[in-house]
PAFI-563923 format. One record per residue: residue in one letter; x, z, y of N, C-alpha, C, O in turn. Coordinates in pm, whole numbers, padded with zeros to 5 digits, always signed. Last residue first. Example, Ala and Ser with C-alpha at 12.3 -4.5 7.8 and 13.67 -1.06 7.14 Angstrom:
<nodes>
s+01285+00708-00225+01367+00714-00106+01290+00787+00003+01341+00804+00114a+01319+00780-00569+01230+00780-00450+01320+00780-00330+01424+00846-00332
</nodes>
This chain:
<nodes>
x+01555-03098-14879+01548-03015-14998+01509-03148-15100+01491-03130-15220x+01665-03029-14556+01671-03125-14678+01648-03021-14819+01700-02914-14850x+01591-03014-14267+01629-02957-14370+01628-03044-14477+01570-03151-14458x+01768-03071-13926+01722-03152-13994+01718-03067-14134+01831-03026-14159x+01707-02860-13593+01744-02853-13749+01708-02984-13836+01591-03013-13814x+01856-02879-13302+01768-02905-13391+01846-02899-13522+01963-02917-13556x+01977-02738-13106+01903-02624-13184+01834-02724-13288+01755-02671-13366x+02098-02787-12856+02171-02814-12991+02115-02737-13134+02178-02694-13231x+02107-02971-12555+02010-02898-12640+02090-02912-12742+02157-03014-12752x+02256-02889-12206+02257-02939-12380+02132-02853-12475+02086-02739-12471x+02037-02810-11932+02157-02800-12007+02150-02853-12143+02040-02863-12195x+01840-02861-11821+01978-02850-11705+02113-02807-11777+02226-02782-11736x+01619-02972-12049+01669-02901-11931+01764-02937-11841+01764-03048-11787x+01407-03250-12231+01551-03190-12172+01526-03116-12048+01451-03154-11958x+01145-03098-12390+01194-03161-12236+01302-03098-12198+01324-02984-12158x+01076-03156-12749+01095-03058-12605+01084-03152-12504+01030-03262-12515x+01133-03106-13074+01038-03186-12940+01095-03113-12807+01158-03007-12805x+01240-03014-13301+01223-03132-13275+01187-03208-13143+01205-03326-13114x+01232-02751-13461+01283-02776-13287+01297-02959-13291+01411-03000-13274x+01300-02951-13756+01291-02844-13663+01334-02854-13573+01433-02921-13546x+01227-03183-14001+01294-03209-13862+01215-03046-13812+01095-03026-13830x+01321-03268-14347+01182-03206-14209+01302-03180-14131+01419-03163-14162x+01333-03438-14608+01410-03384-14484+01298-03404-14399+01218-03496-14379x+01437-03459-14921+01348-03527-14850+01350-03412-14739+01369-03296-14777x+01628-03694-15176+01603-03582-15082+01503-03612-15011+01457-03726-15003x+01697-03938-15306+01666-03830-15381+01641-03651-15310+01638-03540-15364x+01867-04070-15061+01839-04091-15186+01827-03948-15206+01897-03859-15158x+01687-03951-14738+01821-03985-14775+01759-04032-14930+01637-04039-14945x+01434-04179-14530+01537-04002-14616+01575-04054-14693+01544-04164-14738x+01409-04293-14190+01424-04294-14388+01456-04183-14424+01502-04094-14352x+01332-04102-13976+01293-04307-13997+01311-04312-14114+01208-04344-14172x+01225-03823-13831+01320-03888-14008+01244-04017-13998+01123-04032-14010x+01283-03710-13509+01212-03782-13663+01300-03847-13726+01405-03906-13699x+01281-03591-13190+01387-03640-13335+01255-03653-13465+01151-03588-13475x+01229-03638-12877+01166-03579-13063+01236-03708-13135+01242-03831-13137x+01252-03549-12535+01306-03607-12653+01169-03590-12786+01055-03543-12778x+01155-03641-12200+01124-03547-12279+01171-03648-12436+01143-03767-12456x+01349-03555-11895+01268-03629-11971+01252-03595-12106+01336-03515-12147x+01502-03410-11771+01398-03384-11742+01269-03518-11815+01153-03549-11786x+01783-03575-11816+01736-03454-11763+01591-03484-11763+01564-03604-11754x+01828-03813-12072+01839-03775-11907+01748-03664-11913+01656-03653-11994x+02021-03766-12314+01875-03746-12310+01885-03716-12162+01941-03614-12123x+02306-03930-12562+02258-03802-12481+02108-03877-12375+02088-03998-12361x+02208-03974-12915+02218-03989-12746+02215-03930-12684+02131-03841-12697x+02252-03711-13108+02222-03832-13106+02259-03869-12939+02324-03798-12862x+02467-03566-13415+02422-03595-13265+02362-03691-13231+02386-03790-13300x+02508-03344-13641+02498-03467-13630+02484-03487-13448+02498-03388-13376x+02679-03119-13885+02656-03134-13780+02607-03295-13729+02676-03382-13783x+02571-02971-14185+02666-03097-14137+02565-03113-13999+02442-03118-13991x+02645-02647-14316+02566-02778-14227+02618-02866-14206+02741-02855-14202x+02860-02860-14494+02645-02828-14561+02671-02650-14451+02711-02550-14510x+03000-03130-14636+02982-02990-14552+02819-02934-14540+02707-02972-14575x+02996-03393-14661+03055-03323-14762+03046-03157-14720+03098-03074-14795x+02895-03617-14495+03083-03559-14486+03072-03454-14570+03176-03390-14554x+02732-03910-14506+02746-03745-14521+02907-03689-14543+03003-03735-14605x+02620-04036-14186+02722-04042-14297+02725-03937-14364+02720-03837-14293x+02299-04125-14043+02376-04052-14086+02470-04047-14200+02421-04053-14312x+02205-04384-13816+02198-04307-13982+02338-04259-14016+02446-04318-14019x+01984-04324-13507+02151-04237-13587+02139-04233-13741+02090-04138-13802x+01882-04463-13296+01836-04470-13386+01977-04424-13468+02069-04506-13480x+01671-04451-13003+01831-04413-13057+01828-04403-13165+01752-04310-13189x+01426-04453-12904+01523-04632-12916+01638-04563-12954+01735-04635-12932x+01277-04133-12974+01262-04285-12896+01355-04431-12966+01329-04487-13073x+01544-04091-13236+01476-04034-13090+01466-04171-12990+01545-04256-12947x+01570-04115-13566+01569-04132-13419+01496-04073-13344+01395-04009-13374x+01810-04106-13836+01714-04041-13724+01677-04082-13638+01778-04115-13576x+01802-04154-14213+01815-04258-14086+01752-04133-13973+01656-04067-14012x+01969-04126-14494+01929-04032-14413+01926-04118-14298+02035-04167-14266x+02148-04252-14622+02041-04318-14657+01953-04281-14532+01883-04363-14472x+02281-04023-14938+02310-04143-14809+02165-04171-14807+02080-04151-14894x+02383-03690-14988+02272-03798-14971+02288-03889-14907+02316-03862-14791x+02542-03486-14951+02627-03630-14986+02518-03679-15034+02537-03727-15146x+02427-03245-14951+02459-03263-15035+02490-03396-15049+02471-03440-15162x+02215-03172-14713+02236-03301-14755+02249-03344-14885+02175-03421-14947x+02138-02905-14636+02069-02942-14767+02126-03084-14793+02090-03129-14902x+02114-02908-14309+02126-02860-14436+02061-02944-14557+01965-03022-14562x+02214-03042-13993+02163-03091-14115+02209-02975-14262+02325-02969-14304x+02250-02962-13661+02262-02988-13803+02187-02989-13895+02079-02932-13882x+02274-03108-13333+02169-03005-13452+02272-03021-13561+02371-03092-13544x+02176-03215-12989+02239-03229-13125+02199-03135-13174+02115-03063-13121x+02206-03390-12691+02136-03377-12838+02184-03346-12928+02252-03432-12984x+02341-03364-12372+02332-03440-12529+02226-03352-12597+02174-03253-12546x+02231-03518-12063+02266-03401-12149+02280-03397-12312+02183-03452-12365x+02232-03673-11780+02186-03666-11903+02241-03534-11967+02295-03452-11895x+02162-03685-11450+02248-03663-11538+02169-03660-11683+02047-03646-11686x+01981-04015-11301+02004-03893-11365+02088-03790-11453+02076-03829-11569x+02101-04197-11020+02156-04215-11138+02116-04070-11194+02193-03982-11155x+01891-04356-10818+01939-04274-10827+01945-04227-10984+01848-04217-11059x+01897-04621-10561+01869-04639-10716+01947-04489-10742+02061-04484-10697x+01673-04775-10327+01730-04680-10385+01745-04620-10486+01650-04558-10534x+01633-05030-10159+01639-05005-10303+01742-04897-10280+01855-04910-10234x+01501-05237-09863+01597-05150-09888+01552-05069-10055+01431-05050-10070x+01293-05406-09794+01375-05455-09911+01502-05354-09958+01579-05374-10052x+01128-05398-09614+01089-05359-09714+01136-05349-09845+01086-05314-09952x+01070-05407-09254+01183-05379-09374+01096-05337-09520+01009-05250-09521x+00857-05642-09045+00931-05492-09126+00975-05514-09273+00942-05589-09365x+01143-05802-08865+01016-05818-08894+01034-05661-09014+01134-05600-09052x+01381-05739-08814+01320-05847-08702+01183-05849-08740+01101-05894-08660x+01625-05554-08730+01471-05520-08781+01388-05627-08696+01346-05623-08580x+01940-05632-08977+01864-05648-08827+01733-05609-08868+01698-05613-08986x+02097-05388-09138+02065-05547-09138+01998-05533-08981+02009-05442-08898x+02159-05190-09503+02158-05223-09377+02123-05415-09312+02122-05519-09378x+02050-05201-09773+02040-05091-09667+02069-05074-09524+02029-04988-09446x+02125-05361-10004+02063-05362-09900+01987-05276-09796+01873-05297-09753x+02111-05047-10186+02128-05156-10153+02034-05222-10068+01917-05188-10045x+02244-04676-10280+02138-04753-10167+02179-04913-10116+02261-04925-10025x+02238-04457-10525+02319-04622-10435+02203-04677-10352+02089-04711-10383x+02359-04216-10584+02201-04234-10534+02241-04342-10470+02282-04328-10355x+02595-04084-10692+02473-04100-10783+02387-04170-10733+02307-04212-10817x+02747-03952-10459+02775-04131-10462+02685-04124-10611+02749-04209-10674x+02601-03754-10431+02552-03838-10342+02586-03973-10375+02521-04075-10352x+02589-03547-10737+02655-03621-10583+02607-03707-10577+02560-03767-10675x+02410-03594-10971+02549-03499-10979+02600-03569-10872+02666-03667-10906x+02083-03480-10982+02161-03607-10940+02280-03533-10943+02273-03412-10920x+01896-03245-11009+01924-03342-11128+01983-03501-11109+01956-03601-11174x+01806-03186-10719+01934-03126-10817+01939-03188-10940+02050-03154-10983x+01878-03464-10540+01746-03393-10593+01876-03334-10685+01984-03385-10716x+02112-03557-10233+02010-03562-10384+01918-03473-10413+01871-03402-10325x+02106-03650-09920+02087-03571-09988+02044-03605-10123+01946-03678-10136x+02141-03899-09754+02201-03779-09701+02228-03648-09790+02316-03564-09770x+02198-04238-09792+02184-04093-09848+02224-04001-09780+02340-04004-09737x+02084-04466-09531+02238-04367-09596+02129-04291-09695+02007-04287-09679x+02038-04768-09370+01984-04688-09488+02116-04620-09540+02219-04676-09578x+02054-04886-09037+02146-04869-09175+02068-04754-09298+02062-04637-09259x+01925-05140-08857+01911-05044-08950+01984-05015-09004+02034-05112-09062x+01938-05272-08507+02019-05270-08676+01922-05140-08695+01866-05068-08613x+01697-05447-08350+01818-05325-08344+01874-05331-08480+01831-05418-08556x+01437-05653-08394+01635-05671-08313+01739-05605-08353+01846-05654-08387x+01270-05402-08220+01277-05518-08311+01428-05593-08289+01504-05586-08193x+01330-05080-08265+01348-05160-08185+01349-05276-08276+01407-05274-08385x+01177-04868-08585+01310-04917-08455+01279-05036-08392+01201-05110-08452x+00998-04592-08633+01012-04737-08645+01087-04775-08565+01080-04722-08454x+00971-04258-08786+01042-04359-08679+01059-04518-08666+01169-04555-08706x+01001-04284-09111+00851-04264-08925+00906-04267-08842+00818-04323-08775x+01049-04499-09345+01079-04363-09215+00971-04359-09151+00869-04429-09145x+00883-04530-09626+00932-04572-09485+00955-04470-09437+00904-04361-09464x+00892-04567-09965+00878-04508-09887+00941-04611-09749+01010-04713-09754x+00810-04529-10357+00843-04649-10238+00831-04519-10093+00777-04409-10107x+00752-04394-10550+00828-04524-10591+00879-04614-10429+00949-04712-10405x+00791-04049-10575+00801-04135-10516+00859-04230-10579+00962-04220-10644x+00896-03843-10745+00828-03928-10802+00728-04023-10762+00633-04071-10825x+00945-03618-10523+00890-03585-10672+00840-03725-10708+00717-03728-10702x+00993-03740-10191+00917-03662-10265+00928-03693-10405+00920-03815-10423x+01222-03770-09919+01128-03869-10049+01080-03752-10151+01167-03670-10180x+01282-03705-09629+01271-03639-09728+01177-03687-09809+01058-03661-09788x+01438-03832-09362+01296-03850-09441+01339-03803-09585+01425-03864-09648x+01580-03841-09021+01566-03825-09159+01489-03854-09270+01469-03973-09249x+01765-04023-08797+01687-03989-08867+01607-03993-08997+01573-04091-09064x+02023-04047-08770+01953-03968-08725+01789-03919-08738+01724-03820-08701x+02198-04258-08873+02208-04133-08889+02199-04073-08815+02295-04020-08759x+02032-04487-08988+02072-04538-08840+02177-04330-08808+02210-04310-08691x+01856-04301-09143+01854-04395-09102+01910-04411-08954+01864-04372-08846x+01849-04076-09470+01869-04104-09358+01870-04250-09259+01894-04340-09339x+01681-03955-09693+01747-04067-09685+01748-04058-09511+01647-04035-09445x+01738-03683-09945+01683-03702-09809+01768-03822-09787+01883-03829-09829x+01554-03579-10256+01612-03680-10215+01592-03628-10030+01495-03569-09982x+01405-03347-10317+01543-03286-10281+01639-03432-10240+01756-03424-10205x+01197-03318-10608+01214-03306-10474+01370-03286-10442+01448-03227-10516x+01237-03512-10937+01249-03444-10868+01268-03418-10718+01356-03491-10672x+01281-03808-10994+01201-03704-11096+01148-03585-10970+01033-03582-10925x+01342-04096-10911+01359-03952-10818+01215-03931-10940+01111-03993-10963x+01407-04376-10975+01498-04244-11105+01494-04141-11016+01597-04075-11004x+01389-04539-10716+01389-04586-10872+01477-04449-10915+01595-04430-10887x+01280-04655-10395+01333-04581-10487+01261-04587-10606+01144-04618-10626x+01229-04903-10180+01182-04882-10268+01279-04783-10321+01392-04821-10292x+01149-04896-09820+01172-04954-09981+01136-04874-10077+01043-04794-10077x+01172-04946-09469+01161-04874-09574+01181-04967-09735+01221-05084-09745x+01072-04951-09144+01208-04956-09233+01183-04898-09345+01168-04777-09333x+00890-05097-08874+00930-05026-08979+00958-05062-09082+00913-05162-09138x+00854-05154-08556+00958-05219-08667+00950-05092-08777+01011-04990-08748x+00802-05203-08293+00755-05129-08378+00801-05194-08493+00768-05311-08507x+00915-05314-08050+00994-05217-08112+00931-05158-08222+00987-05057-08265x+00808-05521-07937+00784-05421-07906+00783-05291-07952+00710-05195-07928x+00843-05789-07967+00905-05659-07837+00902-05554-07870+00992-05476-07839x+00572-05952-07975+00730-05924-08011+00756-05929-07958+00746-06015-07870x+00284-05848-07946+00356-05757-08032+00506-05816-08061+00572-05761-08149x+00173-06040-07804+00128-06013-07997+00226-05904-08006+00238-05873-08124x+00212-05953-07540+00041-05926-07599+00051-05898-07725-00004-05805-07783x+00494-06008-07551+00474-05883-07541+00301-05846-07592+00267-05747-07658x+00477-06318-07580+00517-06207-07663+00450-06142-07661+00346-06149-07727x+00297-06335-07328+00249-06372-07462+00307-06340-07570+00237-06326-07670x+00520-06299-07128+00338-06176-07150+00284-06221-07261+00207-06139-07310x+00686-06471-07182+00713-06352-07194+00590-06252-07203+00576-06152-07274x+00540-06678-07083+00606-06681-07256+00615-06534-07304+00576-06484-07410x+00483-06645-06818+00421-06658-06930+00453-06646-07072+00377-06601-07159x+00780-06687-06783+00723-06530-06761+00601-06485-06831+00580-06375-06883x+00807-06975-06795+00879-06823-06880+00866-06726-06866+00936-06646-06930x+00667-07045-06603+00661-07070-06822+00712-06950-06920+00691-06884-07022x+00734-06979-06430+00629-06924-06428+00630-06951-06587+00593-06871-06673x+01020-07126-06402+01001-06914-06428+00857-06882-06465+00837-06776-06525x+00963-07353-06387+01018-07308-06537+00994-07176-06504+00940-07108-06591x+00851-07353-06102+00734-07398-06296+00790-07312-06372+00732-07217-06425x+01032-07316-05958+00931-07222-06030+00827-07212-06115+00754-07129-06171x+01212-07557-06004+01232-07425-06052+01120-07325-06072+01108-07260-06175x+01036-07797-05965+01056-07751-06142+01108-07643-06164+01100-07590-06275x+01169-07875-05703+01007-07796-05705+00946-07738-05861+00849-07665-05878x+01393-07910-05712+01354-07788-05643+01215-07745-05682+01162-07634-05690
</nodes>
């Protein structure tokens, strides 16, 4: 009889000594990391209600709302950036879980559309040898006997920026690169010229 109100007073104590440091007390914030936002127009949702609109080349973010320590989190997409083709583009892992301490492990990985590359080639004349690249794509060219001869290289995520160059020239030719440079658009580029003379 007389250990019952010890134990409540322990435990009521226990309880104001949480609540002093702080567990309880719902301040829990939820957030991570995003990977491939070029562009405004990501919105990530949480628990689905509230929102947060990730900015232009954001690597990391939290909601402002912080949740109940304890409570679940779920991390959704609500929205892409217009250089994402739908929502199932923007994977959100580990996105859901308990908020026992703050979140930092949620990853949002958003897939850019790409767009191709391409041009033709004058002047080959069944030169072998002819090597192109752009950045790490590296295209040596077959000659098919046609003059232009059409070529292509990788296709080029949106809004990142290409240049084609001659790595070798062909036997007994020698080849300049036109319209060479840019920043992929919202649509195919097909204006480059390789010349050969």
């Amino acid at each position: 009889m007389i250990r019952s109100p010890l134990r409540a007073g322990i435990a009521l104590a226990c309880a104001l000594s949480l609540s002093a440091c702080g567990g309880g007390d719902g301040d829990v914030y939820v957030g991570g990391t995003v990977l491939g936002v070029t562009k405004a127009g990501l919105v990530l949702t949480n628990n689905g209600g509230d929102d947060l609109a990730v900015p232009a080349g954001a690597v990391e973010f939290f909601f402002n709302t912080r949740v109940e320590t304890d409570a679940g989190y779920d991390v959704k997409v609500k929205a892409v950036p217009p250089n994402v083709d739908g929502i199932e583009n923007c994977v959100v892992s580990r996105g859901s879980g308990r908020a026992v301490f703050t979140i930092t492990s949620v990853r949002v990985t958003c897939q850019i559309r790409t767009h191709a590359l391409t041009g033709n080639i004058i002047g080959l004349n069944g030169a072998t040898g002819l090597v192109l690249v752009n950045g790490t794509d590296r295209q040596t060219i077959t000659p098919t006997g046609t003059d232009p001869q059409a070529f292509s290289m990788a296709p080029v995520t949106e809004d990142l920026p290409y240049g084609v160059t001659v790595l070798a020239q062909p036997a007994g030719r020698q080849c300049t690169v036109e319209n060479a440079t840019g920043t992929m658009g919202a649509s195919d580029i097909g204006n480059v010229i390789v010349r050969c003379a």
